[in-house]
C-alpha positions as CSV (number, residue, x, y, z in Angstrom):
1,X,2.7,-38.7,-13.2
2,X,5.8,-36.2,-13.0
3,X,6.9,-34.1,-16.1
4,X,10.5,-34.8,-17.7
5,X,11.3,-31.2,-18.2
6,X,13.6,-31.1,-21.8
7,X,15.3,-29.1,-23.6
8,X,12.4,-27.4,-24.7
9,X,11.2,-26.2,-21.5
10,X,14.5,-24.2,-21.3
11,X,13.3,-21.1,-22.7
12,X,9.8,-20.8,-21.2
13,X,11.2,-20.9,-17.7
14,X,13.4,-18.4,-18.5
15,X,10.4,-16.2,-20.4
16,X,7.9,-17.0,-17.9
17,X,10.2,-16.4,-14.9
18,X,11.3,-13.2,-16.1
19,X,8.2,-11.8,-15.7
20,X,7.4,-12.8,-12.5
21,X,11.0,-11.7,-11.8
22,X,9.3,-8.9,-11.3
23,X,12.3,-6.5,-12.4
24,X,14.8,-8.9,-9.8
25,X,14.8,-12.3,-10.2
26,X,18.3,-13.2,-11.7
27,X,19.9,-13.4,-14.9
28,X,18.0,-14.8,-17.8
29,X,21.6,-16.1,-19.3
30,X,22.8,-18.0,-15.7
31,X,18.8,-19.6,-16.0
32,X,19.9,-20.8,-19.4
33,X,23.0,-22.0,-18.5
34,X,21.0,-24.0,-15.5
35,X,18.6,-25.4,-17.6
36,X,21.4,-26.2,-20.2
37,X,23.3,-28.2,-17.6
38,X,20.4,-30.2,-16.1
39,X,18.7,-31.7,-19.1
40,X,22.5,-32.3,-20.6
41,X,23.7,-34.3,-17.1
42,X,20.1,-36.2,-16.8
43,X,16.6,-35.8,-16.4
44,X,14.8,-33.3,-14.2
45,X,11.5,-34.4,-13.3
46,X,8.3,-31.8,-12.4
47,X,6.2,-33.2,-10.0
48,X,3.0,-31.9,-8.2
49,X,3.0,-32.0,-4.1
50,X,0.0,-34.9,-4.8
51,X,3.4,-37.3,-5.6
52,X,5.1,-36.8,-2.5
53,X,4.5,-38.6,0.7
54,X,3.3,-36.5,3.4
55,X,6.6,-37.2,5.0
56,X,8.9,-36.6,2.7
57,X,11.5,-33.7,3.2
58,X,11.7,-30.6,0.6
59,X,13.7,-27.8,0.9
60,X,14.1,-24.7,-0.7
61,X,16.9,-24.3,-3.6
62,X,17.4,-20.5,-3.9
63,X,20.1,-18.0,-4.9
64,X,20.7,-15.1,-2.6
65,X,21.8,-11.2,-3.5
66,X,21.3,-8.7,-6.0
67,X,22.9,-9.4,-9.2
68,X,21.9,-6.4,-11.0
69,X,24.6,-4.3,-9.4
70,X,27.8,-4.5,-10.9
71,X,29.6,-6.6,-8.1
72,X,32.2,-9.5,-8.9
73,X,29.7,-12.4,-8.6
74,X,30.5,-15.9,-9.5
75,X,28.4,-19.2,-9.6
76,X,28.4,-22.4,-11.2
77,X,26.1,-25.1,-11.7
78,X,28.0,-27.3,-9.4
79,X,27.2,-24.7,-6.3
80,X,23.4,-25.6,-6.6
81,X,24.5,-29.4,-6.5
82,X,26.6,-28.5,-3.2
83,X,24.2,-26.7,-1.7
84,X,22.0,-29.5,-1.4
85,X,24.7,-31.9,-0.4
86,X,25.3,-29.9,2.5
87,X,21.9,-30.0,3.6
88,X,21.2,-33.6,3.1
89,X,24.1,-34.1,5.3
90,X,23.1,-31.7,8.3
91,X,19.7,-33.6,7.9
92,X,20.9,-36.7,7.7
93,X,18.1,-37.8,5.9
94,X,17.5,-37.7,1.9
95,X,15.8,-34.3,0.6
96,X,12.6,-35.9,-2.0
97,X,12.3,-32.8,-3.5
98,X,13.3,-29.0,-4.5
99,X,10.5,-26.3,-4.8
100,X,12.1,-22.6,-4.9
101,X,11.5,-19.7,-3.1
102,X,10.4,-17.4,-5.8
103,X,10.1,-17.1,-9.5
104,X,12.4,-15.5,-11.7
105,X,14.9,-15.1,-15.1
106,X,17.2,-17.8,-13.2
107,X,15.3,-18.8,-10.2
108,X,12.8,-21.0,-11.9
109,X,15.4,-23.0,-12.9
110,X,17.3,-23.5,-9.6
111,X,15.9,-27.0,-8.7
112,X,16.8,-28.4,-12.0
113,X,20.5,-29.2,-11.8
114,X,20.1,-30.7,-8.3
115,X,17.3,-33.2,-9.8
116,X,19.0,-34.4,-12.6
117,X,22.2,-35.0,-10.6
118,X,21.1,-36.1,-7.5
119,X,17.5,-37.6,-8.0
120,X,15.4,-34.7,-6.1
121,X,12.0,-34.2,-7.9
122,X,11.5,-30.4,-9.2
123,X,8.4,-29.5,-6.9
124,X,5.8,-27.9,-9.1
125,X,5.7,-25.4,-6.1
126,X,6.9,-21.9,-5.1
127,X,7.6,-19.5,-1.9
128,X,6.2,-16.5,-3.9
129,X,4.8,-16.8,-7.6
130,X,7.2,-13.5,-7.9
131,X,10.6,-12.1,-7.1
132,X,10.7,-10.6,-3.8
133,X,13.8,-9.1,-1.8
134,X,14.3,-11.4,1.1
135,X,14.2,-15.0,2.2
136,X,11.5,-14.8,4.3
137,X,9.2,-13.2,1.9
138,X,9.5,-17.1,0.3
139,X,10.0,-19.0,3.4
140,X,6.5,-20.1,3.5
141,X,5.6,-19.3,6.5
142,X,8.8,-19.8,8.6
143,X,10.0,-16.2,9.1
144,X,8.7,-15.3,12.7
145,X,9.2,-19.3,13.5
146,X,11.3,-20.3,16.3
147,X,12.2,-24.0,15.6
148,X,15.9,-24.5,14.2
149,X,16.2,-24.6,10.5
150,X,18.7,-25.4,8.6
151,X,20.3,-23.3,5.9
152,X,23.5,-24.0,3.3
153,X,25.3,-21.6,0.7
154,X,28.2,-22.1,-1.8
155,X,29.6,-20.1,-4.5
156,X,31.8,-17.5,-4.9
157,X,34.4,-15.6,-7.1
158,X,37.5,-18.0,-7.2
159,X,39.7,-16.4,-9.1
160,X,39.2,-13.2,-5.8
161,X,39.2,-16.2,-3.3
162,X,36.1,-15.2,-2.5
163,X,34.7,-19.1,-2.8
164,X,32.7,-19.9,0.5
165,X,30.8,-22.9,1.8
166,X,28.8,-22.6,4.2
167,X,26.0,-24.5,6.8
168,X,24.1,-22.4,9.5
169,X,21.2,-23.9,12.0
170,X,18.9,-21.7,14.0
171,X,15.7,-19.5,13.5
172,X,15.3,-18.5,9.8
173,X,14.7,-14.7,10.5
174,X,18.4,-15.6,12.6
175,X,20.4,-17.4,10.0
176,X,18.6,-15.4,6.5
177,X,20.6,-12.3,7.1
178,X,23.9,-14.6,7.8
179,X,23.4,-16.1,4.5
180,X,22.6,-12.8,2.8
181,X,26.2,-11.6,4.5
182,X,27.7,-14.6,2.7
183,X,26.2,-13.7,-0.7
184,X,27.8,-10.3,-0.4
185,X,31.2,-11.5,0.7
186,X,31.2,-13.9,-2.2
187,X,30.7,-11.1,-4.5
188,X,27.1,-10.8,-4.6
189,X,25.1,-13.9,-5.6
190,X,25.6,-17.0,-3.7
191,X,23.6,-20.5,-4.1
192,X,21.9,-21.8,-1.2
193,X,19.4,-24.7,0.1
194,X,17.7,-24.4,2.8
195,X,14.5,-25.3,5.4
196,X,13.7,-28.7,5.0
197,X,10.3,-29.5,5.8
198,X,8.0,-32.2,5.8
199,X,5.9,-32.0,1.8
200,X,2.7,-32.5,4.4
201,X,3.8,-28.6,5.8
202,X,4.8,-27.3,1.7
203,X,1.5,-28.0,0.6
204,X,-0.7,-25.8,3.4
205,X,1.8,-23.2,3.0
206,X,3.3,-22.8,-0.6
207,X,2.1,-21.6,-3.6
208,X,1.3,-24.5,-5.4
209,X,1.8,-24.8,-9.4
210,X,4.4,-21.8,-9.5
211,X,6.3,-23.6,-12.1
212,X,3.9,-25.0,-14.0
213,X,2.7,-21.4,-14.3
214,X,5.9,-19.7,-15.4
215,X,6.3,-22.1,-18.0
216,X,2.6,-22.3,-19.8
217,X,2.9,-17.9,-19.4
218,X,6.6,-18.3,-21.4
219,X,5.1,-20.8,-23.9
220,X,2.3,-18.4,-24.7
221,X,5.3,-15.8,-25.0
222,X,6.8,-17.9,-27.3
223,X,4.0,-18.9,-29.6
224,X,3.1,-15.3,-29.8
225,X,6.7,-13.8,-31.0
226,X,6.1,-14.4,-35.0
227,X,3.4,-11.8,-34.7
228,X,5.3,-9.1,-32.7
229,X,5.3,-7.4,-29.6
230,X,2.3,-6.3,-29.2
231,X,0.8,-9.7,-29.5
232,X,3.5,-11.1,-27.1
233,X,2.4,-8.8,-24.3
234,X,-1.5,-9.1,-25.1
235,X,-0.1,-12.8,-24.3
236,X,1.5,-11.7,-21.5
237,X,-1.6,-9.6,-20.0
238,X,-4.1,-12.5,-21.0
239,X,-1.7,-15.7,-19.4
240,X,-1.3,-14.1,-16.2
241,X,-5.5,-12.1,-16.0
242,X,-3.3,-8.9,-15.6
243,X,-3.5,-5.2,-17.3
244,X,-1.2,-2.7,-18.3
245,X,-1.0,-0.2,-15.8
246,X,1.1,2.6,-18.0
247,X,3.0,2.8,-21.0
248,X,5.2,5.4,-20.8
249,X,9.3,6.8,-20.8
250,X,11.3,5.7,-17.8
251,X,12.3,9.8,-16.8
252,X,13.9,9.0,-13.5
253,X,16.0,6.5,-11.6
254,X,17.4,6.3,-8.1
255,X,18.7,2.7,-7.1
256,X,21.8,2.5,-4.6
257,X,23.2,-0.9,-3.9
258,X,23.7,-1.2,-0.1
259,X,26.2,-3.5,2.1
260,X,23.1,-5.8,2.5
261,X,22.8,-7.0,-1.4
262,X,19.9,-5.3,-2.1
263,X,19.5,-2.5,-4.8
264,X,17.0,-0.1,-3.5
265,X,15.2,3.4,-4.7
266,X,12.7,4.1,-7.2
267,X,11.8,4.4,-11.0
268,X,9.8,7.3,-12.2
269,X,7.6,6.6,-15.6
270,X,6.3,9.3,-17.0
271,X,5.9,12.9,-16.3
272,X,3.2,15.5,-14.7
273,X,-0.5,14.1,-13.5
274,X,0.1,10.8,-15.5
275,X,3.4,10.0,-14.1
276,X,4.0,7.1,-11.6
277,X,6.7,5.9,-9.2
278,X,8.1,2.1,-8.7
279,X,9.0,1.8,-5.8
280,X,12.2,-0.6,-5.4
281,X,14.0,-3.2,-3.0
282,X,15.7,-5.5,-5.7
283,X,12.3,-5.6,-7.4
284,X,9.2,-3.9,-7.5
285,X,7.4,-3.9,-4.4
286,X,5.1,-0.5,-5.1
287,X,3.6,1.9,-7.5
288,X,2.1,5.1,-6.6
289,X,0.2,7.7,-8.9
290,X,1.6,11.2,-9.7
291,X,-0.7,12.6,-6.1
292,X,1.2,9.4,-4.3
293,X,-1.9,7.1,-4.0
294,X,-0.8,3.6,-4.1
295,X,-2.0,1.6,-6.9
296,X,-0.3,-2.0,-6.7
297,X,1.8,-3.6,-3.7
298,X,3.6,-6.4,-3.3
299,X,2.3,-9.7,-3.6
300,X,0.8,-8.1,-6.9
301,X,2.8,-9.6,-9.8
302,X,4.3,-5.8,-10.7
303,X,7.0,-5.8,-14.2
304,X,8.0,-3.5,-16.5
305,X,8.3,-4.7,-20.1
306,X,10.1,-3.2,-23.4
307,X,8.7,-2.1,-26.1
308,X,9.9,-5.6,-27.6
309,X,7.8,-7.3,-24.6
310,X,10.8,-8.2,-23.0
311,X,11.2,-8.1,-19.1
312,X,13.4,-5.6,-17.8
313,X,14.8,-6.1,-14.9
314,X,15.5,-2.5,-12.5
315,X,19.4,-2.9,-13.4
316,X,18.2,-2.5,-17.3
317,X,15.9,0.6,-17.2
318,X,17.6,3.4,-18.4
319,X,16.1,7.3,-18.5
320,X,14.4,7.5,-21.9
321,X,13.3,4.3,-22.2
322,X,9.7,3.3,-23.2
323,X,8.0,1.0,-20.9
324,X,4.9,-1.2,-20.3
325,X,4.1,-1.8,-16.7
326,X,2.3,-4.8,-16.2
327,X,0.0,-5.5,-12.8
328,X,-1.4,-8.5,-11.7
329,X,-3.1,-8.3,-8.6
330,X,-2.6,-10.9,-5.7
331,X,-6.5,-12.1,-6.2
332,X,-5.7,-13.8,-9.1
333,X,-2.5,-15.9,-7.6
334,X,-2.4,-18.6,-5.5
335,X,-0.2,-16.9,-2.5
336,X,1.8,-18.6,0.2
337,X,1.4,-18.3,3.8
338,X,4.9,-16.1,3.8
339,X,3.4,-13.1,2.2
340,X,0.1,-13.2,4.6
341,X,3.1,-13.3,7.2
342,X,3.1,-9.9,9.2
343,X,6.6,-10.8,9.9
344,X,7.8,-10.8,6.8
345,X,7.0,-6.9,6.5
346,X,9.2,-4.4,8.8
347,X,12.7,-4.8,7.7
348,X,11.4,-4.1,4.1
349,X,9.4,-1.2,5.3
350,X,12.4,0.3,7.0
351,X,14.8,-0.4,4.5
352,X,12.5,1.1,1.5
353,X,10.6,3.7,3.6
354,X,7.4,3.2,2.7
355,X,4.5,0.7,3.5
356,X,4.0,-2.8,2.5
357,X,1.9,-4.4,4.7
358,X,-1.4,-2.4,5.3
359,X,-1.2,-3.3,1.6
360,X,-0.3,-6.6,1.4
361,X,-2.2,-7.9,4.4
362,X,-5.5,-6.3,3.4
């Protein structure tokens, strides 16, 4: 039987998300305010993919850009609601279900508001258990596909008349970057819902119990706080079976935001033979030692944590700063079919200049 989630599930989706945000992932206040607004209009409900007919339709509920930079970005609850209006129209069928794309501070959360509104279960499923920089990374598998998908955005800055609806059909690796345009036009973080497919395709292809997982890591989060940090990122390294790579001063930073939404560059921890670098395209996607030998990749879980255990995300590091950087590696998560996807590698490679995929496919 499905899960009402309450109001007390609030917080450890945002707690639990953050960290697999992965330093991207959203803002922890907008997942709030999500979370807020769905269990005050109704009741979201979490189900697993066993409580879906094989032929049911579930799309993805996702927002796109990078809202760390300091752009004029704008979205309300009611654009996630659209979003999925739009979609179930183009179909013209009923959508049974949300899963999202990816984990994060706001994007656990993004199914929510659409469920208690408009009836669609909260699939207990992800694209990616973390943040990751584009659409395909969390398309489960649909990157290099040909068929036709559909894909919808809304949101924007109003008062800039920079509001924008929008519906696109065609090949996802086609209509992603359109969407992404969108999300930068709107001023930099746009709503969207998008690739229906049948729950009988989710469940060979997603990474099943996502959610669930963000929200037991933030209750163990929670229930650790009254003894401190320390215990909340012993927590933190137990929930998810990772380790603390470093622990060490943030002594350099060089992130750029670019005409495509995404921040990218790199964080340097540390200094001499023990320092490392994070390598960055909205989130962390690779660490290399101070002789450049690469140590985690993308699909590892890869986050940097205060020394009050909370989740930075890139746009919050500042020189000086003391860090933990936490590693889970990808053996220990269940991973979707998108980031075994070879297709889902080269545009990241060229925009961030570095490898992914030797890494992440081995």
């Amino acid at each position: 039987m499905g899960r009402i989630l309450t109001e007390k599930d609030i917080e450890p989706a945002v707690r639990g998300g953050s960290v697999y945000a992965a330093g991207g992932g959203g803002w922890a206040d907008h997942g709030r305010m999500l979370g807020r607004a769905a269990v005050n209009a109704g009741q979201p409900e979490l189900v697993s993919i066993d409580e879906l007919a094989a032929s049911d339709w579930v799309a993805t509920a996702a927002a796109i850009g990078a809202p760390a930079s300091t752009t004029p970005w704008e979205m309300r609850g009611v654009d996630y609601i659209k979003a999925v209006q739009l979609l179930q129209k183009a179909l013209g069928e009923p959508l049974a279900a949300l899963m999202v794309g990816q984990n994060g501070k706001s994007s656990t959360l993004n199914g929510w508001l659409p469920s208690a509104i408009l009836g669609t279960k909260v699939l207990d499923a992800v694209g990616d258990i973390r943040a990751h920089p584009t659409g395909d990374m969390g398309s489960i598998g649909m990157a290099g596909s040909p068929e036709p998908m559909i894909q919808t955005a809304v949101g924007g800055n109003r008062a800039d008349n920079r509001y924008i609806e929008l519906v696109v059909r065609g090949a996802t690796a086609k209509v992603s970057p359109v969407l992404r345009t969108a999300a930068d036009q709107s001023g930099g973080f746009i709503a969207s819902c998008r690739n229906p497919l049948k729950a009988s395709y989710v469940r060979d292809n997603a990474a099943l119990g996502g959610i669930s997982m963000a929200l037991a890591l933030g209750e163990a989060m929670i229930a650790a706080e009254a003894r401190g940090p320390h215990a909340v990122i012993d927590a933190i390294v137990n929930t998810t079976s990772g380790a603390i790579l470093a622990e060490a001063e943030v002594t350099a930073k060089n992130v750029v935001y670019t005409a495509e939404a995404f921040d990218i560059g790199t964080v340097t921890l540390g200094t001499g033979d023990r320092a490392v670098t994070l390598h960055i395209m909205n989130e962390y996607m690779a660490v290399d030692d101070a002789g450049g030998n690469r140590i985690a990749t993308f699909p590892d879980v890869i986050t940097t944590l205060s020394a009050e255990a909370e989740a930075m995300s890139v746009g919050q590091l500042q020189v000086g700063m003391k860090i933990f950087l936490l590693h889970v590696p990808k053996s220990v998560i269940p991973l979707a079919s998108s980031v075994k996807d070879p297709a889902v590698y080269p545009s990241v490679e060229k925009a961030m200049g570095i490898e992914i995929a030797r890494y992440a496919l081995s």
